[in-house]
N, C-alpha and C positions, 0 to 999 in steps of 0.2 A: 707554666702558670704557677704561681705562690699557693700554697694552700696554708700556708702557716703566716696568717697575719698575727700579731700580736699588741694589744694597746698596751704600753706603760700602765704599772699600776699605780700610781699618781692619778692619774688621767682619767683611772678606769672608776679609781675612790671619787674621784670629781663629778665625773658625769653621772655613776648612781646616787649621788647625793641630790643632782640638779633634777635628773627625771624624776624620782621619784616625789620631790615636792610638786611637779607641773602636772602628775600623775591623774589629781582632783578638778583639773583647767584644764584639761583637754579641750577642743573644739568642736561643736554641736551642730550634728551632720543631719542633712533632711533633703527630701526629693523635692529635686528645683530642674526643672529642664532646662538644657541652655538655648538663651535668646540666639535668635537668628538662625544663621546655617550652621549645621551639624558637624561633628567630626569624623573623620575616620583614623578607625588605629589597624593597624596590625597587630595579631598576640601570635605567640609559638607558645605550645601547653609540651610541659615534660612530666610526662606520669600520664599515662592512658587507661588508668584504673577508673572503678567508678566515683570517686572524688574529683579525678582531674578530669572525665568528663562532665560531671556536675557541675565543675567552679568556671567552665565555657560558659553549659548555659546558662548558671547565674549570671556571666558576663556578658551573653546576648541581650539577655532578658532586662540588664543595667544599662548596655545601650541604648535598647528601646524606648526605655523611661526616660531617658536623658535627649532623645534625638541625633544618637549618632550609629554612625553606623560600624560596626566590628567586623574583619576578617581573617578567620581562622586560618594563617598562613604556613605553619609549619609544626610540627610534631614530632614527640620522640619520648623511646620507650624501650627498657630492657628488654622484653617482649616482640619480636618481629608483627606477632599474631595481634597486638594490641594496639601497635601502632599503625598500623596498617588498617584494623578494624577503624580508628578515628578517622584516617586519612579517607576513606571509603566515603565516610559519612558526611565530611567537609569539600569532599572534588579534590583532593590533592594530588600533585604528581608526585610521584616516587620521587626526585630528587630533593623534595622537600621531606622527607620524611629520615627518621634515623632510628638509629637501633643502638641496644648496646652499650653497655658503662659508659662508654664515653659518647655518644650520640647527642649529650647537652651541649656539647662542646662545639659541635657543629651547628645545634640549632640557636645558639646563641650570636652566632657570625651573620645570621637571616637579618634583612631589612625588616625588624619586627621593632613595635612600640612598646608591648608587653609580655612579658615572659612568668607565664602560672606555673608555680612548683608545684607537683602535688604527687613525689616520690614517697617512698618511704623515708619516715624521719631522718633518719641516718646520714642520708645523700645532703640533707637540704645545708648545711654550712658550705660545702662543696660549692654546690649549682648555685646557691644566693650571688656566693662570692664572682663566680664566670659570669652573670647577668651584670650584675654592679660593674662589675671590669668591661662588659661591653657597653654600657651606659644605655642598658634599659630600666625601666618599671617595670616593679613586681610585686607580683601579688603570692605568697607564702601560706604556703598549708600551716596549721598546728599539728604536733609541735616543733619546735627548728632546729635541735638537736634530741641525743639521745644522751650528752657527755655534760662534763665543766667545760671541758675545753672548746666544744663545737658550740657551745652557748656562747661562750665568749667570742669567738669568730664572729657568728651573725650581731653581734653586740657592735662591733669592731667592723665588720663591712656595712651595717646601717647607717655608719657615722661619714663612711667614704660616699653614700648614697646620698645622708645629708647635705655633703658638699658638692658632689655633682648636680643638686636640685633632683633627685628624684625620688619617685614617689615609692611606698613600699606597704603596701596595706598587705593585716595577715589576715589568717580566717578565723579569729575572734571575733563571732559576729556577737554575742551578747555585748558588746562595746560601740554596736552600730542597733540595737533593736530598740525602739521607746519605750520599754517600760522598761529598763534596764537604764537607760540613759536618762530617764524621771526619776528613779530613786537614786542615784549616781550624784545627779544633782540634788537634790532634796537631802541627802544625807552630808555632803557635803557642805552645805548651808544650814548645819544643825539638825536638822528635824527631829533626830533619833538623841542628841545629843551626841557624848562618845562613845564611841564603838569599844566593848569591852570584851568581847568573846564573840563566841558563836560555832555554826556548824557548817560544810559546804559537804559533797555528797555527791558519789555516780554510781549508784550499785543495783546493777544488772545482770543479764547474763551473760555466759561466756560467747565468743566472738567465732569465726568460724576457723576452721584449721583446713588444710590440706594436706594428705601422705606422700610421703614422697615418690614418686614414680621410679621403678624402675629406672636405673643406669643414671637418674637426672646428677647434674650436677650441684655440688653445694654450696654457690652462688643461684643457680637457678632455684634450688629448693626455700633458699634464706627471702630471696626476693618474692617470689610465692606467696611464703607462710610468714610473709613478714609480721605478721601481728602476733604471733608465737612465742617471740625472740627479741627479748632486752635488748641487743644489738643493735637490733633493726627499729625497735619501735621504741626505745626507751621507757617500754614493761605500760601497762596499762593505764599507771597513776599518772605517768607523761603522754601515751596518746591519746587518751581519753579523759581523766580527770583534771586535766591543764585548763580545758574550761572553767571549771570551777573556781581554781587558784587562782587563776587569770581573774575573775571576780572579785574575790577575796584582796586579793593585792589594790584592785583598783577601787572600791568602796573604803579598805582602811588607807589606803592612799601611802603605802610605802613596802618594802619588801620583808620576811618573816626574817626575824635574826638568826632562829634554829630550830631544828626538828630533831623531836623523836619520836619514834612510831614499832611497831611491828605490823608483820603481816605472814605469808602463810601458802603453802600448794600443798593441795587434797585433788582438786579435781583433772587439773587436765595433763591430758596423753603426751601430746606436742612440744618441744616450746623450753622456756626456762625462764619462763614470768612465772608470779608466784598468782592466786588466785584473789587475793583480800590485802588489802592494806589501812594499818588506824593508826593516824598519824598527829600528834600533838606539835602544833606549828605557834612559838613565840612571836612574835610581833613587837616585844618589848611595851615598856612602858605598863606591864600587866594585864596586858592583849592576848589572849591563846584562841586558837581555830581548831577544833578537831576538824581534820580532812578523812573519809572515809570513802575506799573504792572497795567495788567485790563485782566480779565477773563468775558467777555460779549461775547453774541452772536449776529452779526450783527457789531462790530464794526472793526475799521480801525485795522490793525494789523500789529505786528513788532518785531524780537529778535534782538540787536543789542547790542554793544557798542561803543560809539564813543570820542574821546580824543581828546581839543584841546590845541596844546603847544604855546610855545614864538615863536619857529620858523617851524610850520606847521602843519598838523591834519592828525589823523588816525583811522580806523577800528579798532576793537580790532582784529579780522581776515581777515580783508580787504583790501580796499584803501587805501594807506598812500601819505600823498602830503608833500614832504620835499627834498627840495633842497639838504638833507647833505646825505639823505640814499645810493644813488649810493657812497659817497663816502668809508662807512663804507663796511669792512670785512666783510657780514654774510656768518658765517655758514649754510652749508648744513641741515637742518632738514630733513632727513629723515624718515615717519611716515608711518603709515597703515593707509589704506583711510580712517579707521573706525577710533575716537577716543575713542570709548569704545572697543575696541579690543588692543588698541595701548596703552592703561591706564594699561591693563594687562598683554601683552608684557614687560611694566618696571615692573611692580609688578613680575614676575618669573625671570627676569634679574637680578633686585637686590639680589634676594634671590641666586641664581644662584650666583651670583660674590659673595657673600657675602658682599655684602654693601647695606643695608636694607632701601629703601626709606622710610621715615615718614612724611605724610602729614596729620595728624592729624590735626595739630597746626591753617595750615592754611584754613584749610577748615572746624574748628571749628571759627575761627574769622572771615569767609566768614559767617558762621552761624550764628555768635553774631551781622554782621552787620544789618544781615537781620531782626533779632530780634529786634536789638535796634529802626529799623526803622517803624516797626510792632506795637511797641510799645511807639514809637511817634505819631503815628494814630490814636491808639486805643483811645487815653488818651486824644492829642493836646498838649501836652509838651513835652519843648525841651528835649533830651534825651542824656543825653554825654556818652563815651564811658568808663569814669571811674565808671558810673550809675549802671553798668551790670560788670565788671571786678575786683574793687581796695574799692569802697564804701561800705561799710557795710552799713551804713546808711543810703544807697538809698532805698528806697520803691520797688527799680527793682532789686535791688541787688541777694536777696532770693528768686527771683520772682520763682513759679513752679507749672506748670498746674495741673488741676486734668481732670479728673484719672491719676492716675500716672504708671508706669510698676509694681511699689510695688501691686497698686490697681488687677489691672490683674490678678498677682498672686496670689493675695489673695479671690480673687472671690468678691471682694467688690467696684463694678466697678457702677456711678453712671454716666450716661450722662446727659451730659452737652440738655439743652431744644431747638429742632428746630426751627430757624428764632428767635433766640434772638441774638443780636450782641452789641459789646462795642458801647457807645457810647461818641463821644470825648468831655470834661469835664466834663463829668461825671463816667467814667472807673474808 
C-alpha cells in the first residue's frame, strides 16, 4: 500500500484557492427521512475507545431518523480487550474482529459501506487513505493529522474520494448544528457586515493521563496516553481546539495566512503537550483572531467563538447583535438536537441521494491551522500558511512526528521521554 501520496503544488495552490471561496455555499443539511423503503449499510468502526463507540451510536441513532437500517459488521482495535469488548456488544464472530497496528488493513477488505475512524489523530491519514483505496465512506474523527504532511495526505486522498463519488463526512459537527448553520448564513449574507477580528476559545481542564504500567511497551503506553503526546494527538490546540478554528475559518470564509502565538507547561506530569496556548492568527486583509486554549485545573473556563464585524457582532452559535439580521431571509435549519447524530444523518443522506458530501478539504485545513499555530508556540516564530502547504523550503514544510503509523506497524516504535516539552527558541 502507498502511504506517500503527494498533490503537485500547482494543484494543491488551485484547490485551496477554489475551496476556500465555496467554503460560505456550502450545502444546507436537515432531517428528511427517506421516502419509501429504507436502506441498509454495513459500517466496520476502527478505534473502540469511547469516541468510536459514540460515533456507532450517533450512527444508529441517524438511521433511525432516516429509516434505514445499520449493521455493525466488523471492528478493530490496537487493544485486543477493546475490540473485543465492542464485538460482545454488537454479536460479532471473532473472524470479524482485528487487532493490532495493522488490523485496519483487514477490516477494510470486509463487505462493509462505511468505515468510522475514530483512532488516535496520528493513525487517521493512514487508515483514511486504505478506506478510500477500498472504495468505502467514511466518516473521520477530528482531528486528521497531527503533521503538515499528514494534512496534506487527507487533503490529497479526499480529492481520490471525490472521484470515486464518495462520501466523507468528518466530526465537525458545529458545521451540521442550526444555530451555527443560522449565523453561518446570516453572516455570510452580511448581517454583521465584515468580519474584522475577534476571539475563538477552549479553556478547560486538564484531560486524563495514564502511568505506565509495569514492563508495557512504548507503542502500547503511547496509544494509551495518547492525549499526553503531540505525536499522538497533535497537542491539544489540534485535538481539542480544532473545533473552534474549524469555526473561525468557515464564518471568515477562508484560511489564516499566519500565526504567532506562545504558550507554556507548568502543570502536567505525563506527556509533552504544553498546558496554554495564545495565539495571534492573520487572516489578512486586516483580519486577526486571537485563538486561546488552556487545559489547567482550577482555572476560569470557556468554549466559545466570537466575531466582530463593521456593522455588528456575533456567537458562532449564539448571540448575534445586528440591525440587518431581521431583515435578511433565513432559512429554516432544521437539525437533530444532537450534532453528532445530525453529522450522520448528512453522511447516509448524501450517499442515499447520491450526491456524496466531502469534507476532507476543510477539516484538514481546520487541521493545518491548528498545526501551524502549535507550531508557532512551540518554536516562537512567525509561522505563515505557505510554511506548512506551497514551501518546500520551509523547515515545517516536511515537518512529521515520530513514531509514525509506519513505526507501529513495524513494531519499531520509540517514545517520545515524559515531561520533556519544546521549548520556544530553541524548538
Amino acid at each position: 500500500m502507498n502511504n506517500n501520496i503527494i498533490m503537485p503544488r500547482r494543484n494543491f495552490l488551485k484547490n485551496v484557492a477554489v475551496a476556500s471561496a465555496a467554503i460560505s455555499t456550502l450545502p444546507l443539511f436537515h432531517i428528511q427521512a427517506q421516502s419509501g423503503a429504507g436502506r441498509k449499510f454495513k459500517i466496520g468502526l476502527v478505534g473502540c475507545g469511547g469516541r468510536g463507540n459514540g460515533a456507532v451510536e450517533n450512527l444508529l441513532a441517524a438511521a433511525k431518523v432516516m429509516g434505514h437500517e445499520v449493521e455493525v459488521y466488523t471492528v478493530a482495535d490496537f487493544f485486543p480487550d477493546r475490540a473485543n469488548g465492542t464485538a460482545k456488544k454488537y454479536n460479532l464472530p471473532a473472524e470479524r474482529v482485528f487487532t493490532g497496528p495493522l488490523g485496519y488493513r483487514q477490516l477494510v477488505e470486509q463487505p462493509v459501506d462505511i468505515v468510522l475512524l475514530a483512532t488516535p489523530p496520528v493513525f487517521r491519514p493512514v487508515h483514511f487513505e486504505a478506506v478510500i483505496h477500498a472504495g468505502k465512506h467514511a466518516f473521520i474523527e477530528k482531528p486528521v493529522a497531527v503533521d503538515p504532511a499528514g494534512a496534506r495526505k487527507v487533503i490529497a486522498v479526499g480529492e481520490i474520494a471525490r472521484q470515486k463519488g464518495l462520501a466523507v463526512v468528518a466530526g465537525t459537527q458545529r458545521r451540521h448544528m442550526s444555530n451555527y448553520l443560522r449565523n453561518q448564513y446570516a453572516v455570510a449574507n452580511g448581517a454583521i457586515g465584515k468580519i474584522v477580528g475577534g476571539t475563538v476559545r477552549w479553556c478547560g481542564g486538564a484531560l486524563w493521563f495514564k502511568k505506565r504500567d509495569a514492563g508495557e511497551s512504548d507503542a502500547s503506553y503511547l496509544v494509551r496516553n495518547w492525549t499526553s503526546f503531540a505525536e499522538m494527538s497533535g497537542d491539544h490546540i489540534v485535538e481539542q481546539h480544532v473545533h473552534n478554528l474549524d469555526v473561525a475559518n468557515w464564518f471568515i470564509g477562508r484560511t489564516p495566512q499566519s500565526a504567532m502565538g506562545f504558550g507554556g507547561r507548568a502543570r502536567r506530569q505525563t506527556g509533552d503537550q504544553f498546558d496554554f496556548f495564545s495565539v495571534d492568527l492573520n487572516y489578512g486583509e486586516d483580519v486577526h483572531i486571537h485563538s486561546m486554549c488552556r487545559q489547567v485545573n482550577g482555572t476560569y473556563g470557556g468554549v466559545d467563538e466570537f466575531f466582530h464585524g463593521t456593522e455588528g457582532t456575533t456567537f458562532g452559535g449564539g448571540k448575534m447583535q445586528s440591525d440587518k439580521f431581521a431583515q435578511l431571509s433565513i432559512p429554516e435549519f432544521k437539525t437533530h438536537e444532537n450534532g453528532q447524530v445530525q453529522e450522520h444523518i448528512d453522511l447516509l443522506d448524501s450517499i442515499v441521494k447520491n450526491q456524496p458530501l466531502n469534507g476532507a478539504r476543510t477539516v484538514a485545513e481546520s487541521t493545518l491551522t491548528a498545526i501551524m499555530g502549535r507550531i508557532a508556540c512551540y518554536t516562537g516564530q512567525l509561522v505563515r500558511w505557505s510554511d506548512l502547504t506551497t514551501n518546500e523550503k520551509s523547515p515545517w514544510y516536511n515537518l512529521r512526528l515520530t513514531p509514525s503509523p509506519a513505526d507501529f506497524e513495524s513494531g519499531s516504535v520509540i517514545a517520545p521521554k515524559d515531561n520533556v516539552c519544546p521549548i520556544p527558541g530553541e524548538a
